[in-house]
TINURO-998546 format. One record per residue (C-alpha): residue in one letter; x, y, z. Coordinates in pm, whole numbers, plus 50000, padded with zeros to 5 digits. Layout:
aXYZ
...
This chain:
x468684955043874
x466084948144078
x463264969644146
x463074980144536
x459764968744691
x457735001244783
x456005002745116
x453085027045134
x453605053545422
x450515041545567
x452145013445651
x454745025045929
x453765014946274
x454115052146385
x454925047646721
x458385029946575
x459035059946340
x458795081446678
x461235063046886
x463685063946588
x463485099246545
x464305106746915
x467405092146821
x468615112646529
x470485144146625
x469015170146406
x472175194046501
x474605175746309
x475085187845927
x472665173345718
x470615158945947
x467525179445889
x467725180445571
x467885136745517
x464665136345773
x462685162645536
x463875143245215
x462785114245380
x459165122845538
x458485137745151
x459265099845035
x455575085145061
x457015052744998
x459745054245297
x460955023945463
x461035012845825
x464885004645692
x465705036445576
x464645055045873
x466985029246084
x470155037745803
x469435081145888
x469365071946228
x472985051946229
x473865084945948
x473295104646231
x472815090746577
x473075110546916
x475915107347092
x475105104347477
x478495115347605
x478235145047787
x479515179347546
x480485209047717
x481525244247627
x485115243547709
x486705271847932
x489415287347734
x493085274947848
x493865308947944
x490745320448106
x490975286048323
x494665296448437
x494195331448502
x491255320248717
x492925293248880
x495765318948980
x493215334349138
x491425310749322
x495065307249466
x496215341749558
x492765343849746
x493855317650002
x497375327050053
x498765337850348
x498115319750712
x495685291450521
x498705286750280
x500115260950466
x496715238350505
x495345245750155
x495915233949837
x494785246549505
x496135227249236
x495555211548894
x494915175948839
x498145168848658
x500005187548998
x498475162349235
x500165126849229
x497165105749404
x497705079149175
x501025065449267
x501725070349622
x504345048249592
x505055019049787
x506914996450048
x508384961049947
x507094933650246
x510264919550205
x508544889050041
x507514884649648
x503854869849742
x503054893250012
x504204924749729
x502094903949490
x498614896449722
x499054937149836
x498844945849463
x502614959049498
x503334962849831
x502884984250150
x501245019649997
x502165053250121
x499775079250241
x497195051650363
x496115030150634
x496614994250573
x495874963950827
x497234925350848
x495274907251092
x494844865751158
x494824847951468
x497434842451717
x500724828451627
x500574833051250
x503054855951242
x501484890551195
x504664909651385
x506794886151209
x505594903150880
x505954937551012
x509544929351168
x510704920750801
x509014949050604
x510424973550857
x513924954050820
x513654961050436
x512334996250462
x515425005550685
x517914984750449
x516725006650196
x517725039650375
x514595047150513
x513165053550845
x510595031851086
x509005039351342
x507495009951558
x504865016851823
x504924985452078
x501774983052206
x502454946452312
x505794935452478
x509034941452156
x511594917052113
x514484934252045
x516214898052037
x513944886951789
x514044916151566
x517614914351532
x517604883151430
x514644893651163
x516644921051017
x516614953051290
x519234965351384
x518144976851736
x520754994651916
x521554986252238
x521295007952534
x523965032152623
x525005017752910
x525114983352806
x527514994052532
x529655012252785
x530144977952947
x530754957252643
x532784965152323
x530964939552149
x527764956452205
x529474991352142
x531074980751823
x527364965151729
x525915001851734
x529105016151541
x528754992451266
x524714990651231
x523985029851129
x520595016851020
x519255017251394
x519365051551421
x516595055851209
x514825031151411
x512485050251684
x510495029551895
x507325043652109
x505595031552435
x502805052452582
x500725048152874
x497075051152687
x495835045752345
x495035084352296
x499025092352368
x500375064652157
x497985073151896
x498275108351861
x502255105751827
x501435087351508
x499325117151383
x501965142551495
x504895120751313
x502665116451008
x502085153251014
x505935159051041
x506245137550742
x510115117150862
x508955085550910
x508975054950567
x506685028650778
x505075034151110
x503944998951267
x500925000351529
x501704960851722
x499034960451762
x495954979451821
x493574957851960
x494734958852351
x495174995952322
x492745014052612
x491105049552596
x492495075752879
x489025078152974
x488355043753036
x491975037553215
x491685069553450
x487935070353576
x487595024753582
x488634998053743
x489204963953571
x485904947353512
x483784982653422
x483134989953042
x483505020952908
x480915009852569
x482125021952282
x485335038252376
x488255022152224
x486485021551902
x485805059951903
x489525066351987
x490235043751668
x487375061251470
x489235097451536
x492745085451472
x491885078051148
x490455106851079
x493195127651214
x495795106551038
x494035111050699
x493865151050783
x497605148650838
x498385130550521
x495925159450349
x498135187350532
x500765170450406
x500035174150015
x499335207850076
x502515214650132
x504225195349860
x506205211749608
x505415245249756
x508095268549909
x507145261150291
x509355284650481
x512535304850433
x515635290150488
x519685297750413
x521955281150241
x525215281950322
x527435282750007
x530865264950136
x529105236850306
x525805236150094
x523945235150422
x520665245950540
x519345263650844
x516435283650940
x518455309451103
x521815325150963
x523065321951390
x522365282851368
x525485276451146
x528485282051433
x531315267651215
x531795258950862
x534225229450788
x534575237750420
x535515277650460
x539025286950444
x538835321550616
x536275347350664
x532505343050762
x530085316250566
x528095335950271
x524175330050276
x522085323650006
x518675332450144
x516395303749967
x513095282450057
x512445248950205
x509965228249979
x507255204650117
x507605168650017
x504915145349898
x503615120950150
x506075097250245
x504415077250562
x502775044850503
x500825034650854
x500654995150927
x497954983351143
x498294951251351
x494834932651456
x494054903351586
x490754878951487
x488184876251763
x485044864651820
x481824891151812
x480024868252008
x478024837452056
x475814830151776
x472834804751901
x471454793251559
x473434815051358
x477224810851362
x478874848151410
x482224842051193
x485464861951359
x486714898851273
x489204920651391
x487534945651624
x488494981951664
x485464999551546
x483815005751153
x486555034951187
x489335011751085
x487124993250831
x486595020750641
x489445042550687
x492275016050535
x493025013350211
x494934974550230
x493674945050419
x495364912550457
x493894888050648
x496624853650739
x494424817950757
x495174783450733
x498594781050893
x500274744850877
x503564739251124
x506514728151026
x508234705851179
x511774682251189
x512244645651271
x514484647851542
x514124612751660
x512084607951998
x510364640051914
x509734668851643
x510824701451644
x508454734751488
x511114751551292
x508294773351072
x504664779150917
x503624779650591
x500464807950612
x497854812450350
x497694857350295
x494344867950157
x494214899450039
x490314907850184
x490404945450066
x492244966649826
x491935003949726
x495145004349578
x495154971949339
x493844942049265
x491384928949582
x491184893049688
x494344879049580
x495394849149734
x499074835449766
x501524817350041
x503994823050236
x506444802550459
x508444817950740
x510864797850925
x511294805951344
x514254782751392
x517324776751299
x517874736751174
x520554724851000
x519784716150651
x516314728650738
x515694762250783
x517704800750921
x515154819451179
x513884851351098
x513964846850722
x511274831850409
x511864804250255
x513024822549907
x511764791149714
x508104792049784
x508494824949685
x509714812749360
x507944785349244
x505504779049546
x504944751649761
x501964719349781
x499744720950123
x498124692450267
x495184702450425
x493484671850556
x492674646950261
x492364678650010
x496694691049865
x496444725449764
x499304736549515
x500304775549532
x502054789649265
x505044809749290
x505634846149189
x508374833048935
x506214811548791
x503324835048740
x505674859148603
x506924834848332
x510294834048482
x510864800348603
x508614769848409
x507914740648649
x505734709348511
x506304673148659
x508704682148915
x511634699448629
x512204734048676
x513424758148357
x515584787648385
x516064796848071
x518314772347891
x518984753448279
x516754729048354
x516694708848756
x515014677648896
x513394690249212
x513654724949410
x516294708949617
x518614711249265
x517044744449158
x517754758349513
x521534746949518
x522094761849188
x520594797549343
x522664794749612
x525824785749452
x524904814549165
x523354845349404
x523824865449113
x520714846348886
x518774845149271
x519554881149253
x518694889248894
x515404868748938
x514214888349255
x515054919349071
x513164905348778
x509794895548996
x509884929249171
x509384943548858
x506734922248766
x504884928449089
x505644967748987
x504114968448651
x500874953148802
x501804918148741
C-alpha cells in the first residue's frame, strides 16, 4: 500500500481553507465534529478539506419552518369569514390547488396550424389580438373560430365595429338569422332560422362610440354567457369625447388609446370578479322538483309541465359561480407610426401600450401570396396562402411560425369559399417567394401522423403519389380525415 504523501499544515494557502469552510454546513450531524478531527490533523490536505466539504455542503435552497396543516386551515378559514358578507361576491380567498389559473381552457381556430402557432388555441379569461395588413384575412379568421365555437354549443358574441357581412359569414360557418320580417315574407328564409338553432346564440353589437361598444364587452364578460367575444376591429373605434366636443380634422391626443388602456383594465377586473365567484354558492335559488328547474323567486315558475296535480314543491338551494368562460379576440390592423428620415420606423398595430401589455396571445399574418385560376383570357383570385406568426405568447410556446391557406371563391376542382384548404393543414404546402421556395410543414406531419419524403405520403400501412391521391382517399374515407383531425387536435392539446 502506498504511503499517503503528508503535507505540512503550513502549507495551506489559508485564504483557500477559508472559502471552503464557508461552504460546509456545520448544522448537519457530524459536521463539526469531521472539521475539529480535521484542523487537529497537522498534516491535512487541501483534498481532504474539498471531500468534508462535498460530506457536508450547504444547501442554498431556501428552508423554512413549516406552518402546521391545521394551524394553516384554521387560519385560512379565518382570513375568509373576515371578508364575508357584501365583499363576498368580489373577493376571493382561496388555496392554490382551488384556483385553476393554469388551464383556462381554450377555443379551437377552426384550423390545425392556427391551434398549433397559438400554443393550443384561442385561451379563455385573456385578451388575445390577430393583426396584419389589409386583406389577409384577419375577420376571415374570426368568422371561422366563431363558426366552430357556436358548432360546438357555445355562444359568440361579435362586436362590428366595421361594416358585418352577414352574407359572408354564412357562407363561413354563421348561421345569422335573418330578420323577422324578412322571414315573414319568405318561407325559405323562415325555415332557415327554424333549422339553424345555432344563431340564437349569436348576438351581434353596434354602438355609436368606442366607450359604449367597449363597455358592453366588460359588462358581458362580467355576466360571464358569452364562449368568444370578437372586437372587428378596434382600430377605427373613436372616444365619446373626441366624437361629441370635434369636428373631423381636430385631434383629441391620446384619446383612443386611453379608452383602450381602461378597457383592458376593466375587462381583466371582470374576469377577476369572475373567479371570485367560482365554485362559491352565489345567490339563493329554488328548485323545482317535477321539472328540475331553477328560479330566483318561487312566483317566477307559473306552470309546471311535468306536475300531475297540486302546486310545484321547492327545494330551496344555491346558484354556483362558474369559472371564467369568455375568451376576448382583438382585431388590429398594421400601420405606419410615421415617417422615419434615416431610420426606417417598421409598422405596428396602434391602440395604445394598453393593448400591448394587457393580451396574453398575439398573432401577427405576413407574407400573403394570391391564388389564382387559369381561366383563359384572364385569372381568377380564388384564395391566399398567409404566413401566422405567433409574435407573443403568455399561454404557450411564443414565436411559432406556421401557414395557412383560405380559399374566398368557389372554383370547380379548385377551391369551396369560406373554408381551409384541410391539406396544408395536413402535410403543408411549398411557397414561392420570389427566387427563394419556402416549404411549411403540416400539423400531421409534425405530429408523426402522416410521413411525406419525395412527394409519397404514408398513412400508416397506405402509401399515395402526390396530395392530389392522398386528398381523394380523405375524401372518399371522411372517417380516417376525421380520425386524423381528432388525432392532431390532440396533439396540439398535449402541447405538441
Amino acid at each position: 500500500m502506498a504511503k499517503r504523501k503528508e503535507t505540512p499544515k503550513q502549507d495551506l494557502n489559508p485564504d483557500e481553507v477559508n472559502k471552503l469552510l464557508q461552504r460546509i454546513d456545520l448544522d448537519k450531524p457530524g459536521a463539526k465534529e469531521a472539521l475539529d478531527a480535521l484542523r487537529a490533523n497537522a498534516a491535512a490536505t487541501l483534498e481532504e478539506y474539498q471531500q468534508i466539504v462535498e460530506d457536508f455542503p450547504i444547501e442554498f435552497a431556501p428552508r423554512f419552518k413549516p406552518v402546521p396543516h391545521q394551524k394553516f386551515s384554521q387560519g385560512l378559514e379565518v382570513l375568509k369569514r373576515l371578508r364575508e358578507g357584501d365583499k363576498a361576491a368580489v373577493l376571493a380567498i382561496r388555496s392554490g390547488a382551488e384556483v385553476n389559473y393554469e388551464s383556462p381552457g381554450r377555443l379551437t381556430w377552426g384550423n390545425a396550424n392556427l391551434d398549433w402557432a397559438s400554443g393550443g388555441g384561442i385561451p379563455r379569461a385573456r385578451v388575445s389580438q390577430i393583426k396584419g395588413a389589409d386583406g389577409f384575412g384577419k375577420t376571415f379568421i374570426c368568422l371561422k373560430a366563431a363558426a366552430h365555437t357556436l358548432a360546438a354549443g357555445g355562444s359568440v358574441m361579435w362586436v362590428a365595429v366595421e361594416p358585418f357581412d352577414a352574407k359572408w359569414a354564412r357562407i363561413c360557418g354563421i348561421p345569422v338569422h335573418y330578420p323577422q320580417d324578412m322571414a315573414d315574407k319568405d318561407p325559405s328564409l323562415a325555415d332557415y332560422n327554424a333549422t339553424n338553432s345555432a344563431g340564437e346564440r349569436f348576438v351581434m353589437v353596434v354602438g355609436r362610440t368606442g366607450n359604449e361598444v367597449l363597455q358592453t364587452v366588460v359588462d358581458a364578460v362580467a355576466l360571464n354567457i358569452f364562449d368568444l367575444v370578437v372586437i372587428d376591429s378596434i382600430t377605427p373605434l373613436i372616444s365619446a369625447n373626441h366624437l361629441d366636443r370635434k369636428e373631423v380634422g381636430d385631434s383629441t391626443p391620446g384619446g383612443e388609446a386611453m379608452m383602450v388602456n381602461q378597457f383592458c383594465s376593466f375587462t381583466q377586473t371582470a374576469w377577476n370578479s369572475v373567479e371570485a365567484k367560482a365554485h362559491r354558492i352565489t345567490s339563493k335559488v329554488y328548485l323545482c322538483q317535477s321539472c328540475n328547474q331553477t328560479f330566483p323567486k318561487k312566483k317566477d315558475h307559473t306552470s309546471c309541465p311535468s306536475l300531475q296535480k297540486g302546486s310545484p314543491k321547492f327545494l330551496e338551494t344555491g346558484e354556483v359561480g362558474e369559472p371564467p368562460r369568455t375568451a376576448v379576440l382583438v382585431v388590429s390592423q398594421m400601420r405606419s407610426q410615421g415617417i422615419g428620415a434615416s431610420v426606417p420606423i417598421p409598422d405596428d398595430a396602434p391602440s395604445g401600450k394598453g393593448l400591448k401589455h394587457a393580451k396574453s396571445l398575439d398573432l401577427e399574418l405576413k407574407g400573403r401570396i394570391r391564388l389564382k385560376a387559369n381561366m383563359g383570357s384572364y385569372e381568377e383570385v380564388f384564395g391566399s396562402v398567409v404566413q401566422v406568426v405567433g409574435a407573443k405568447s403568455k399561454v404557450g410556446t411564443a414565436d411559432r411560425i406556421a401557414v395557412i391557406e383560405f380559399w374566398t371563391k368557389t372554383m370547380e376542382g379548385y377551391s369551396e369559399a369560406g373554408r381551409y384548404n384541410p391539406m396544408t393543414d395536413l402535410v403543408g404546402t411549398r411557397v414561392t417567394k420570389g427566387k427563394e421556395e419556402v416549404t411549411f410543414e403540416g400539423i400531421a406531419e409534425r405530429a408523426g401522423l402522416i410521413r411525406g419524403s419525395g412527394g409519397w405520403y404514408t398513412i400508416g400501412e397506405y402509401r399515395f403519389q402526390g396530395k392530389a391521391a392522398l386528398q381523394k382517399y380523405l375524401v372518399e374515407n371522411p372517417q380516417v380525415h376525421q380520425a386524423l383531425n381528432e388525432a392532431v387536435f390532440e396533439w396540439i392539446g398535449k402541447g405538441g
